[in-house]
N, C-alpha and C positions, 0 to 999 in steps of 0.2 A: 648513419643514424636512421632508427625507423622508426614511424609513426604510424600508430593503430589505435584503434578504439575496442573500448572494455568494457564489461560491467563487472563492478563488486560485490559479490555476493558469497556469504558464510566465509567470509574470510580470505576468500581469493578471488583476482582478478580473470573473468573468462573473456577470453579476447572475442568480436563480434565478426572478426573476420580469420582468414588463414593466417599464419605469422611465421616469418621464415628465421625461426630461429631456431640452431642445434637444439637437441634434449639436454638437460640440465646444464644449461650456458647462465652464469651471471651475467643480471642486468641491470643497470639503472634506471631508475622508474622517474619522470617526472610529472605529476599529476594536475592535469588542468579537467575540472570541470566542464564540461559541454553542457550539461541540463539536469537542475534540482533534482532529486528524487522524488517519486512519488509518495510524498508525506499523507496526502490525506484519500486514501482509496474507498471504494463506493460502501465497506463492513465498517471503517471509522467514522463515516458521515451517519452510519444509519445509528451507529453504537454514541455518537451524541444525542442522536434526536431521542434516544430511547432515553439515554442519562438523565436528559432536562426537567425530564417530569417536574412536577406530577403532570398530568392534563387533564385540563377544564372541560368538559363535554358543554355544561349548561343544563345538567340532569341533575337535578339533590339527592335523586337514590335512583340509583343505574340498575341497581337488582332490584327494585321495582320490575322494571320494563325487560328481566331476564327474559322471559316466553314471547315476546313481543312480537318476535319473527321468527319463531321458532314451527316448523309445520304438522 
């Protein structure tokens, strides 16, 4: 019996190390997780903070102050 670690990705398992096994040999697979996926990466964190809106400045009319810093 051999044990190796993998990642799943588009549907197939890439093994993270060399694995000494014939080409096209059946295997049986038993799957234990070592570590969640990365569910929330740094495009999903930004892509809530953008969703939350709206946001409050503390401005009543923000196009007032369009040229404000403008040079």
């Amino acid at each position: 019996m051999a044990v190796f670690h993998a990642i799943f990705e588009d549907g197939v398992f890439r093994p993270t190390e060399p694995v000494d096994v014939p080409a096209s040999s059946e295997v049986q697979l038993e799957l234990v997780s070592v570590a969640p996926p990365d569910t929330d990466s740094r495009l999903d964190a930004l892509y809530r903070l953008l969703l939350e809106g709206p946001w409050e400045s503390g401005e009543p009319d923000v196009a007032a102050r369009h040229d404000e810093h403008q040079p």
